[in-house]
Every structure is written in C-alpha cells, then in structure tokens.
Backbone as CSV, one residue per row, in Angstrom:
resi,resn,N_x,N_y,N_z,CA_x,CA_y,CA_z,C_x,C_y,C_z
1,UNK,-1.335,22.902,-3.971,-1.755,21.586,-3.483,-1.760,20.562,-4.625
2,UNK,-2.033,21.377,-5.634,-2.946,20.502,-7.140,-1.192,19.728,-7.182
3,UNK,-0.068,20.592,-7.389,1.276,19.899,-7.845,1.864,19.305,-6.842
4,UNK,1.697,19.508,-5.327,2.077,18.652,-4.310,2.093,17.162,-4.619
5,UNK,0.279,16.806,-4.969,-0.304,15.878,-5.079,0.313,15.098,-6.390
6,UNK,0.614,15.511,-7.490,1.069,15.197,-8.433,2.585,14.627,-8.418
7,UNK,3.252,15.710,-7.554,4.625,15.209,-7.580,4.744,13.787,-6.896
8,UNK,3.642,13.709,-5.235,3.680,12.349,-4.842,3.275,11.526,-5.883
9,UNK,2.565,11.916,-6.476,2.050,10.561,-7.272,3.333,10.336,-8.454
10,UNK,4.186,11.083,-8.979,5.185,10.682,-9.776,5.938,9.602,-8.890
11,UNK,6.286,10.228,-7.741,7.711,9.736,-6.997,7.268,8.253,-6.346
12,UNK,5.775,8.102,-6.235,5.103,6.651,-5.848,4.997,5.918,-7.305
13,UNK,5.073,6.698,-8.625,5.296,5.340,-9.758,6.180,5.054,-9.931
14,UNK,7.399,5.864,-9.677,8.925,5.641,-10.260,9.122,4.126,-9.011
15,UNK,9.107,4.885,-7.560,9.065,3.800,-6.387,8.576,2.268,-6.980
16,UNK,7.256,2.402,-7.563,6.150,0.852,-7.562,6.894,0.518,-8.672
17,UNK,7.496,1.133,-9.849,8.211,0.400,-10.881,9.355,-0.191,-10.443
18,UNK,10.027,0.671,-9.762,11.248,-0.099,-9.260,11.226,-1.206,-8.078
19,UNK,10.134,-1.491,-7.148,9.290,-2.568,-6.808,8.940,-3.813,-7.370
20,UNK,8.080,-3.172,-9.004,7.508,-4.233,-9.552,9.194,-4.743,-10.212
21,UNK,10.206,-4.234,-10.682,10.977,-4.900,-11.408,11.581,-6.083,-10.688
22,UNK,11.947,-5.774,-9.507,12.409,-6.745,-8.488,11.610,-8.294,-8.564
23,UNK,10.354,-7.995,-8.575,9.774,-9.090,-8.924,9.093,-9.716,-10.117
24,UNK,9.854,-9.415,-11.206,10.211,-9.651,-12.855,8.143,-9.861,-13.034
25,UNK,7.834,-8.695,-13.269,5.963,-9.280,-13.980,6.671,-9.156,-15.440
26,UNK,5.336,-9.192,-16.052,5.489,-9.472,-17.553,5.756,-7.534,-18.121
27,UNK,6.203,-7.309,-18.925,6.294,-6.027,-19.555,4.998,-5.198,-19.536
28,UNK,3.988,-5.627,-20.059,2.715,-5.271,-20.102,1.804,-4.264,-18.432
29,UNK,3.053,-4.870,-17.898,2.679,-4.897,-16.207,3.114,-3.317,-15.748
30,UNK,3.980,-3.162,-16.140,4.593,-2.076,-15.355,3.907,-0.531,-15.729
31,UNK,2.981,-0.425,-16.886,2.680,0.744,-16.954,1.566,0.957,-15.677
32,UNK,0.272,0.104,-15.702,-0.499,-0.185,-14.977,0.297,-0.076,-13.240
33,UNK,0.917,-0.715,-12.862,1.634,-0.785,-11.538,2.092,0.416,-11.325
34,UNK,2.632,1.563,-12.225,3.154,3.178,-11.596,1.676,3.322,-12.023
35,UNK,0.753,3.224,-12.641,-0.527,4.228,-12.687,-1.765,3.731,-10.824
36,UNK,-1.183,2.906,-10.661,-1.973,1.896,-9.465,-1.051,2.777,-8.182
37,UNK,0.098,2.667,-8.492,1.260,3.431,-6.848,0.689,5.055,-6.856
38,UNK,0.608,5.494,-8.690,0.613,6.787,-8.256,-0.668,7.072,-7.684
39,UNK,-1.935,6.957,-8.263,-3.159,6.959,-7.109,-3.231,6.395,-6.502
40,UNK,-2.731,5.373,-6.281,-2.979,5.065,-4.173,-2.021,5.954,-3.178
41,UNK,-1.005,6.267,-4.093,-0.106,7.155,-3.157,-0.424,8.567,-2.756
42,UNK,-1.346,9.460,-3.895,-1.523,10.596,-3.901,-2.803,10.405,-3.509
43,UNK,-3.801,9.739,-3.577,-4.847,9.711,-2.680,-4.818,9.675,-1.119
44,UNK,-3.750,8.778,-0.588,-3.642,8.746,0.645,-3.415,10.161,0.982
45,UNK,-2.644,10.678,0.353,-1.536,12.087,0.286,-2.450,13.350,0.623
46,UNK,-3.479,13.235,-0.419,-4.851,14.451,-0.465,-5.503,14.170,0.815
47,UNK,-5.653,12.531,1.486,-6.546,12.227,2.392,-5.803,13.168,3.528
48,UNK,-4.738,12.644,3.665,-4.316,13.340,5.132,-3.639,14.588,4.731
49,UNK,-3.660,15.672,3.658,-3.070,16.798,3.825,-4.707,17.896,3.778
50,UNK,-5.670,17.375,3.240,-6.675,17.912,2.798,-8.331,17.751,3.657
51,UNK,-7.931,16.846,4.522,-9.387,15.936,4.804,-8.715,15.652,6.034
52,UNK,-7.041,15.957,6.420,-6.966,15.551,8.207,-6.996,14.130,8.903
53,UNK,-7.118,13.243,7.729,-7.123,11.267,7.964,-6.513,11.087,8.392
54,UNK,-6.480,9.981,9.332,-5.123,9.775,9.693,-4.722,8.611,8.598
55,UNK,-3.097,8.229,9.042,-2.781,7.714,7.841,-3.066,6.005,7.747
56,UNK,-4.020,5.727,8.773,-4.024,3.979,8.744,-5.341,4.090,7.342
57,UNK,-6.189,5.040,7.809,-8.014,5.033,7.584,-7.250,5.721,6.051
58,UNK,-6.378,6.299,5.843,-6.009,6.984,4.282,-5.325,5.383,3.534
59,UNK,-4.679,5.067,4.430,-4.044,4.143,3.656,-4.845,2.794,3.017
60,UNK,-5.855,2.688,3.897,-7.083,1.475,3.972,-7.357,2.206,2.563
61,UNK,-8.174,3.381,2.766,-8.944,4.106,0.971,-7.754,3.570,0.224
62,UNK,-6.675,4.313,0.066,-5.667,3.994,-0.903,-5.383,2.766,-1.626
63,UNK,-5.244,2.038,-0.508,-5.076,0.202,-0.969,-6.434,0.005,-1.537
64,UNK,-8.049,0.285,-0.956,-9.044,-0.073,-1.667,-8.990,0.298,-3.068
65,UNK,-8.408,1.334,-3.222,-8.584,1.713,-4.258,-7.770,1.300,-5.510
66,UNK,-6.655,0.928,-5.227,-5.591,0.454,-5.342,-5.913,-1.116,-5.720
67,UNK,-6.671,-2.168,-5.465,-7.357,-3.807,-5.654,-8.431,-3.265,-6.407
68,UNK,-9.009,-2.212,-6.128,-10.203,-2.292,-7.217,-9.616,-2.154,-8.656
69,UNK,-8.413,-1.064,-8.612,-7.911,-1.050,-10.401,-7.335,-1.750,-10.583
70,UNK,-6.771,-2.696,-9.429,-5.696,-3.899,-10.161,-6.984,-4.703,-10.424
71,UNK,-8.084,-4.948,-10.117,-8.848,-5.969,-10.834,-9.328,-5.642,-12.111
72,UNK,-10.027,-4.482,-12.257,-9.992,-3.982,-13.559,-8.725,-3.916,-14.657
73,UNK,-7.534,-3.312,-14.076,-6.377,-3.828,-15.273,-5.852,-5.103,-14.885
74,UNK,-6.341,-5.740,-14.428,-5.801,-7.213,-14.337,-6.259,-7.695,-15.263
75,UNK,-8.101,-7.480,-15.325,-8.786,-8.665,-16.446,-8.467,-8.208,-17.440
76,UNK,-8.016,-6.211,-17.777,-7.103,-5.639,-19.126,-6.852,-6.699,-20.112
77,UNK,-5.246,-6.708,-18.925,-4.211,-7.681,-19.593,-4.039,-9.103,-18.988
78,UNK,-5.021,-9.521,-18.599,-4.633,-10.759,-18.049,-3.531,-10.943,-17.065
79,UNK,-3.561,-10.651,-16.071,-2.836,-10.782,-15.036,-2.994,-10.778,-14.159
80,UNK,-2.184,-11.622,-12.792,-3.223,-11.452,-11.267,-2.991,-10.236,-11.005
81,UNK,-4.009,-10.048,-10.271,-4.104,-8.473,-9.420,-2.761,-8.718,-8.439
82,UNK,-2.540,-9.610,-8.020,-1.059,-9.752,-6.825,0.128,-8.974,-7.478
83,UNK,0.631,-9.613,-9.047,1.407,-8.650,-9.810,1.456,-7.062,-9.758
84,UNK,-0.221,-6.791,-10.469,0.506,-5.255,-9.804,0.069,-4.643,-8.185
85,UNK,-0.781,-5.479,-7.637,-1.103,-4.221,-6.352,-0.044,-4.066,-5.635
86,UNK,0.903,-5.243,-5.287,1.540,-5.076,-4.356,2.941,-4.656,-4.304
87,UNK,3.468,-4.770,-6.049,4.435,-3.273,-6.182,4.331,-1.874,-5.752
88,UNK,2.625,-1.765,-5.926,1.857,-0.402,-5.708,1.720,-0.064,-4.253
89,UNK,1.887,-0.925,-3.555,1.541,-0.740,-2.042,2.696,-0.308,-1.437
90,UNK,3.942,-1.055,-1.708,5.247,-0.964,-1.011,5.529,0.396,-0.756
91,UNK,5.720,1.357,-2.011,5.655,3.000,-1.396,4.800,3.332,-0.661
92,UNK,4.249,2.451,0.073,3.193,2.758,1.365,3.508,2.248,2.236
93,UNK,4.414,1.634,2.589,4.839,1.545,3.452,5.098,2.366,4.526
94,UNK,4.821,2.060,5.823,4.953,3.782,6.693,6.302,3.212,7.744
95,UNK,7.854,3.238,6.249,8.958,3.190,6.940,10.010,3.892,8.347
96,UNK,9.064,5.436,8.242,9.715,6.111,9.215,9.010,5.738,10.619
97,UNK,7.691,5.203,10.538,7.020,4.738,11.714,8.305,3.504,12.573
98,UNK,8.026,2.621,11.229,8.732,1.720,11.652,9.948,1.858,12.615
99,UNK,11.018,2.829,11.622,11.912,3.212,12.645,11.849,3.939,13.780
100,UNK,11.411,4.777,13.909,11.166,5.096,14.859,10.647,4.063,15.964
101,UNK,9.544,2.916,15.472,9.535,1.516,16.742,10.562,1.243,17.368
102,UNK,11.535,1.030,16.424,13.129,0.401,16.874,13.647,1.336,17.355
103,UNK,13.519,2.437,17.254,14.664,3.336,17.640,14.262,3.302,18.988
104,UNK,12.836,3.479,18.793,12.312,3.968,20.306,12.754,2.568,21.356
105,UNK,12.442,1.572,20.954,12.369,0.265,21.855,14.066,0.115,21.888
106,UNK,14.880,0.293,21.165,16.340,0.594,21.635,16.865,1.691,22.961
107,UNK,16.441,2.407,22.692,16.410,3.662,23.494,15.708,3.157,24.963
108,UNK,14.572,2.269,24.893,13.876,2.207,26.210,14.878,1.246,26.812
109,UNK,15.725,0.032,26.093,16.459,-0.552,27.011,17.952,-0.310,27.272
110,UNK,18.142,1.045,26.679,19.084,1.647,27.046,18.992,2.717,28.744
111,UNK,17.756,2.791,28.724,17.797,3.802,29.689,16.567,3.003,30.632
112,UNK,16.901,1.968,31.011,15.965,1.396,31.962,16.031,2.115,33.134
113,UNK,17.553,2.403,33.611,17.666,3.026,35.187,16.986,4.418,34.892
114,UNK,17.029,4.981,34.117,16.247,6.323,34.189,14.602,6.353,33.734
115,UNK,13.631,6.427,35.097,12.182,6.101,34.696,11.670,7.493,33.756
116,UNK,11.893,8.610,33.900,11.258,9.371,32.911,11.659,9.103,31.414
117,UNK,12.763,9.190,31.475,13.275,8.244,30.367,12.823,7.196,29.023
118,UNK,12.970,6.558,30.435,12.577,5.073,30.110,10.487,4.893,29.553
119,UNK,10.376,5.919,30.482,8.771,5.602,29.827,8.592,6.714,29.085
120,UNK,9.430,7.452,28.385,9.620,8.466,27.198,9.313,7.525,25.504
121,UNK,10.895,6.580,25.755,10.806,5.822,25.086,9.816,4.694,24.869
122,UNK,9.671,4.207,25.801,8.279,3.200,26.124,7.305,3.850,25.252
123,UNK,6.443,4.570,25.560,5.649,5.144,24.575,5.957,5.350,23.074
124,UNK,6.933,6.102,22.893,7.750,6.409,21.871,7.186,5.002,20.975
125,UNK,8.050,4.040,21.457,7.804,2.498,20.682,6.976,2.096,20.658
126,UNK,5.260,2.243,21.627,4.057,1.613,21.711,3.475,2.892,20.727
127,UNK,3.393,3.888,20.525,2.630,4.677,19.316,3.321,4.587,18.073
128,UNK,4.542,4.116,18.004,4.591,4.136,16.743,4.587,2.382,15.966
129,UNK,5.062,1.644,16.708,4.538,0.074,16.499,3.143,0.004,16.556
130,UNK,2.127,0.786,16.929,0.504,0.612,16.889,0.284,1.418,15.282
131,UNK,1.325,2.923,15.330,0.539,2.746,14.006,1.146,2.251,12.414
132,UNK,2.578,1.987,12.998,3.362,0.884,11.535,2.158,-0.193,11.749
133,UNK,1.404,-1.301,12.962,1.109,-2.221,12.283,-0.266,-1.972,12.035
134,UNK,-0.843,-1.010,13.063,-2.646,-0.545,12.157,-2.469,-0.169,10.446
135,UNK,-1.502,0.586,10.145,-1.220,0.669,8.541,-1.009,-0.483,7.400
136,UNK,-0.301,-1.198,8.277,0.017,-2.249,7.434,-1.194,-3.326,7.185
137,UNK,-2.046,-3.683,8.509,-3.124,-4.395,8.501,-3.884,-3.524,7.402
138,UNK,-4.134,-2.193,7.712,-5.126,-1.371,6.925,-5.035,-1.648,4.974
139,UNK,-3.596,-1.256,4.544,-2.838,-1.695,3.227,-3.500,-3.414,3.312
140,UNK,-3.235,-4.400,3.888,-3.424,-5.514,3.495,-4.992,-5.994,3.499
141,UNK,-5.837,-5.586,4.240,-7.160,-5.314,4.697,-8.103,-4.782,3.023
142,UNK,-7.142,-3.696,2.972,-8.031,-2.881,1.726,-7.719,-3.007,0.441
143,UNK,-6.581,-3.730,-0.170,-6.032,-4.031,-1.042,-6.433,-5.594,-1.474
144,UNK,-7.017,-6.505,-0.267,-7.389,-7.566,-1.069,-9.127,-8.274,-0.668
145,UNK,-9.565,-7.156,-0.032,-11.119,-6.884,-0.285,-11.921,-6.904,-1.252
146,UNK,-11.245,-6.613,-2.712,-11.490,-7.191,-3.808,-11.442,-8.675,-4.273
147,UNK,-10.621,-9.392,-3.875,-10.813,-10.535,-4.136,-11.781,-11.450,-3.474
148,UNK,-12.009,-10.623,-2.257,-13.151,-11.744,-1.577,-14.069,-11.121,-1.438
149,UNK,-14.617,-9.886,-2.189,-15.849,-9.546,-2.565,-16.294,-10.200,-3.682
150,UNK,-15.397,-10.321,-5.193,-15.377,-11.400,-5.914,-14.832,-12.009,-6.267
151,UNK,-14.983,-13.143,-5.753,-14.007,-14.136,-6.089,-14.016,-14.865,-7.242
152,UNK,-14.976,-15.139,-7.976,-15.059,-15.588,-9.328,-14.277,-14.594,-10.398
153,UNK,-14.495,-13.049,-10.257,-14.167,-12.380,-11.211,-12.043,-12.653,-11.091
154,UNK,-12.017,-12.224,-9.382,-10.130,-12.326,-9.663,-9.895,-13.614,-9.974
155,UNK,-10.360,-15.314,-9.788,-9.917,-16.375,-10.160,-9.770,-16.129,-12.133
156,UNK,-10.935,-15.451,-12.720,-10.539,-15.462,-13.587,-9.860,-14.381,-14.639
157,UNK,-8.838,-13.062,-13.887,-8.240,-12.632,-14.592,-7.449,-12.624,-15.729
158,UNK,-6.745,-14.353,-15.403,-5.952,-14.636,-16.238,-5.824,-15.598,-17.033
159,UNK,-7.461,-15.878,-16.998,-7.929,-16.597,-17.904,-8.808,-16.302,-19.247
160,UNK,-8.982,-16.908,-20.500,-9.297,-16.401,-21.387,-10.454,-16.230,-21.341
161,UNK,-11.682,-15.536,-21.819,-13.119,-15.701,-21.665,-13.219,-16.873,-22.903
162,UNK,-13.966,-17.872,-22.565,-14.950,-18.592,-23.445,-16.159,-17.806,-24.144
163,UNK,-16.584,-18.329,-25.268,-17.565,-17.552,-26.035,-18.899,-18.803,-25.778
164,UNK,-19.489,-18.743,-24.883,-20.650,-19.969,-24.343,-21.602,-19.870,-25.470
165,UNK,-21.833,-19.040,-26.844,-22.352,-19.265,-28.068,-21.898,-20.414,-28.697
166,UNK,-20.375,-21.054,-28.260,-19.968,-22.144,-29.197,-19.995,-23.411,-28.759
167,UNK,-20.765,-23.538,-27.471,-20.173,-24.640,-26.689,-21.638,-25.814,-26.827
C-alpha cells in the first residue's frame, strides 16, 4: 500500500510540474507545486483505497490540504497561493468521469428509438456528470477555503513584511 501511495504521489508531481510549466511561475515555484500535487494526490489516493471515500469528499480533503500548504509555501517564497495550488489540482482532475459524461450522453442520442437503451445511457451520463461536477466543485470549494478563512494572511503572501519597530 505504503509504495502504491508513493508511486501516485510521484506520477501527481511529475503531472503538477508539467502543469505548472505551462503557466511559466517563477523557478522557485516548481519544487513546492510537485511537493503540493504529490500530497493532495496521494492523500486523496489513501482516502479512497484505505478509508472507502468517495472521491468528491477525498478530493475536497486533498484540495484542503493542498491551499493550506500553498499558503504556508506561498508566504515561504513569496508567491500567490493561485501559482502553485492550481498546477497541483489539475492531476485531479476526474478526466475519465468526464468522459465517460460524453460518451454516455452521445450514446443516449444515438439510441433514442431503443428505450432500454436509451435510459442505459441516460443514467450512464447523469452519474457520471454528477460526479465530474460534485469533484470539481469539491477541488474548487477546498482549495480556496484558505483564502477566505484568511484573508489578510493570502493578500499578503507576496508582500514583504514591514518591521513596525521602524516606523
């Protein structure tokens, strides 16, 4: 289990680096952003192979967890938490859900004249479009819960501290 967990968490930093590059952060950025993908990725991972979660309520932990260290290595190195969380999130994406929506909602208007069919697919596309977008709300939900728990601390990540002894 112990190397299961590990390997996801490699294959979610290599993923969030090649994420974060797309959207050019500063150098400083990218170690932090695979250390942010790989525990949110392998946490979700332990949640639902170990604990039975499903994957909206794993993915919600993950992303929380995931805004809480981008605020902490944000104020690090000075940087918004937006830079790295949301390289970190993208390998969370729950792409096969997705397809499967389309596939399924293709399939249902392919086979309208056939009702078993047809409400095969129907379903097909209503469980898996409920849980691509419960996941995605969940990822966006739990990932920036940090900022509006505090909002003073993320406004000033990327700003310098003043020393109020000199002022």
């Amino acid at each position: 289990m112990i190397v299961a967990i590990l390997t996801d968490g490699l294959f979610a930093a290599v993923a969030g680096i090649g994420f974060g590059a797309i959207s050019y952060p500063p150098r400083r950025a990218f170690p932090y952003i695979a250390v942010l993908a790989a525990i949110g990725h392998a946490l979700r991972f332990y949640l639902m192979t170990a604990w039975h979660v499903d994957i909206a309520i794993a993915s919600f932990c993950a992303s929380l967890t995931i805004g809480i260290f981008a605020l902490l290595f944000g104020r690090r190195i000075y940087c918004p938490m937006t830079v790295l969380y949301i390289p970190a999130l993208l390998p969370m994406i729950p792409g096969m859900y997705a397809y499967k929506s389309v596939y399924g909602l293709l399939m249902f208007m392919q086979n309208l004249d056939a009702a078993v069919m047809s409400n095969l697919y129907l379903q097909t596309f209503l469980t898996n479009t409920l849980i691509t977008v419960s996941t995605l709300f969940m990822l966006a939900i739990g990932a920036t819960l940090p900022i509006f728990i505090i909002p003073k601390t993320t406004y000033s990540l990327t700003r310098k501290h003043k020393d109020k002894s000199n002022s």
